[in-house]
N, C-alpha and C positions, 0 to 999 in steps of 0.2 A: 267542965259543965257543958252540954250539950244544950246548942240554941232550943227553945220551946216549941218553937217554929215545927223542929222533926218530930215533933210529938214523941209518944210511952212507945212507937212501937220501935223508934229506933235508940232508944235509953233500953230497953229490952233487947236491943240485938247487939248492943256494946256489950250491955251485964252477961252475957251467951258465949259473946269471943272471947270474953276475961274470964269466965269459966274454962271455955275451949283449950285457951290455951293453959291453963291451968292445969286440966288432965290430961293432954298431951304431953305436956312438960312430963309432966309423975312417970308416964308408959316411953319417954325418950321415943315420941310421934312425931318430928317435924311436919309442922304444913304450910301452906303458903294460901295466900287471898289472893281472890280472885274474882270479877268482875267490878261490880261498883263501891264496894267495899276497900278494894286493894287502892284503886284511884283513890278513894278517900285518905287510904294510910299514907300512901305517896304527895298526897297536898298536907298530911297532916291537919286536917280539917273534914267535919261533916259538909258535903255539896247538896246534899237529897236526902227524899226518904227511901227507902231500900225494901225491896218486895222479901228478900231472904238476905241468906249468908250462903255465897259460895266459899269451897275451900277444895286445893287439893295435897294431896299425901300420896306416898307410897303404895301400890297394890300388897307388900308386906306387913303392912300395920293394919289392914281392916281387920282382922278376927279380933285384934287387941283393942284396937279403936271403937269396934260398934262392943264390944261388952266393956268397956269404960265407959262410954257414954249411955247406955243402959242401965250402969251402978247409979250411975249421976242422976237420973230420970229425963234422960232424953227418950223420946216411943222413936222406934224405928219404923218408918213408913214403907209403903209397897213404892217399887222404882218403878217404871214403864220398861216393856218386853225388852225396846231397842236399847236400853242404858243397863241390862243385868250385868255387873260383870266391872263396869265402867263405872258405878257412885253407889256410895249407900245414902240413902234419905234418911232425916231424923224432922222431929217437931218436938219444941218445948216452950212454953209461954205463950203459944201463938206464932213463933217462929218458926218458919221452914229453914233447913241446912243442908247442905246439901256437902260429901263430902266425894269427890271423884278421886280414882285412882293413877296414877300414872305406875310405868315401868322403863325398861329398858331393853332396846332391843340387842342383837347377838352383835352388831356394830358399836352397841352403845347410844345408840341417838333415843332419846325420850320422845312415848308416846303415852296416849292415853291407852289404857290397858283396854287387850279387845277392837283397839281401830288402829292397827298400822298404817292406816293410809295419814292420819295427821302426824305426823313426825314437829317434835315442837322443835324452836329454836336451842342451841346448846347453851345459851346464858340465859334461858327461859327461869327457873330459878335463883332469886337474887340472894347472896349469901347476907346480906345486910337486913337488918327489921328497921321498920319504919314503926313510930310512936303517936297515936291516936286517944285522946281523953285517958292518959295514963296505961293505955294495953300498949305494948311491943310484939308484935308480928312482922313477919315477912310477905313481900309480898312474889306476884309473877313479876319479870320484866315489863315496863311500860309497850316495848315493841311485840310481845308476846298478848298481851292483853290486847293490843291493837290488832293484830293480823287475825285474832280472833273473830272480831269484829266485823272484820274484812271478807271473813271467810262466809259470811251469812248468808249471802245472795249465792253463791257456789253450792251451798246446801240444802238449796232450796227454803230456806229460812229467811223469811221479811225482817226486814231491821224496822226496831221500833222506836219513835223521835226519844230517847234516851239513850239508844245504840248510836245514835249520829251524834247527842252532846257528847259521850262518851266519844269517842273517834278525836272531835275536837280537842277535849279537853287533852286524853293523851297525845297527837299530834305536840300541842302544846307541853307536855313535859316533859317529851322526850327532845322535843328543841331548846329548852331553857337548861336542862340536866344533862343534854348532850348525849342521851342514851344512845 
């Protein structure tokens, strides 16, 4: 049961991942969580209420992924000019999702598909799923979710006081978990 506190919209965006992963499971899509969501799975506890659902996957499963999720009745959204390439958007219920793609490069180091300059960490996906109000997902590495983080003022992107609890909190579990 989800505290009441986080209100319908994130009892709606549990009921979404437990669908998610539902039709990934069927299409053999692995994905992984990612931003506030993933912290969440890794406390095994709701912290917040949550603006969306980040997620990412393989640049090989989108053609399979956005027409499963189209069966399902997810609408697939318009993405912005700089992200074509790198996520497909959905909305359903009133939830935004967002699913980004990664690849790999000819060395093998993982990136986001379309931006070689971010090269992730090589334990950036955890092989382990973490268990949240009955869903099991995987998430990113706590240290990958953190550099992320880190990287915002480099991109010219303002962190916002949720991007700093965030920072903390991971800090924090990557010292108690030893990551």
């Amino acid at each position: 049961m989800v505290d009441p506190a986080f209100g319908k919209q994130t009892e709606s965006q549990l009921k979404l991942l437990s669908e998610i992963s539902i039709i990934c499971a069927a299409i053999e899509c692995r994905f992984w969580l990612r931003g506030g969501w993933a912290i969440d799975f890794l406390l095994g506890k709701v912290t917040r209420s949550h603006d969306d659902i980040d997620l990412i996957t393989w640049i090989q499963n989108r053609e399979e992924l956005e027409r499963a999720l189209a069966k399902a009745g997810y609408e697939q959204t318009s993405v912005k000019e700089q992200f074509r390439g790198r996520q497909s958007d959905f909305s359903k219920d009133g939830v935004d999702i967002t699913f980004a793609y990664i690849t790999n490069t000819d060395d093998g180091s993982i990136i986001m598909n379309g931006l070689p300059e971010w090269v992730w960490r090589p334990d950036s996906l955890l092989s382990q799923s973490y268990m949240l109000n009955g869903i099991s997902a995987h998430v990113l590495h706590p240290r990958q979710l953190l550099e992320e983080k880190e990287v915002y003022k480099q991109i010219g992107r303002e962190p916002r006081p949720k991007d700093e609890d965030s920072k903390t909190i991971l800090h924090r579990i990557i010292a108690e978990l030893d990551y």
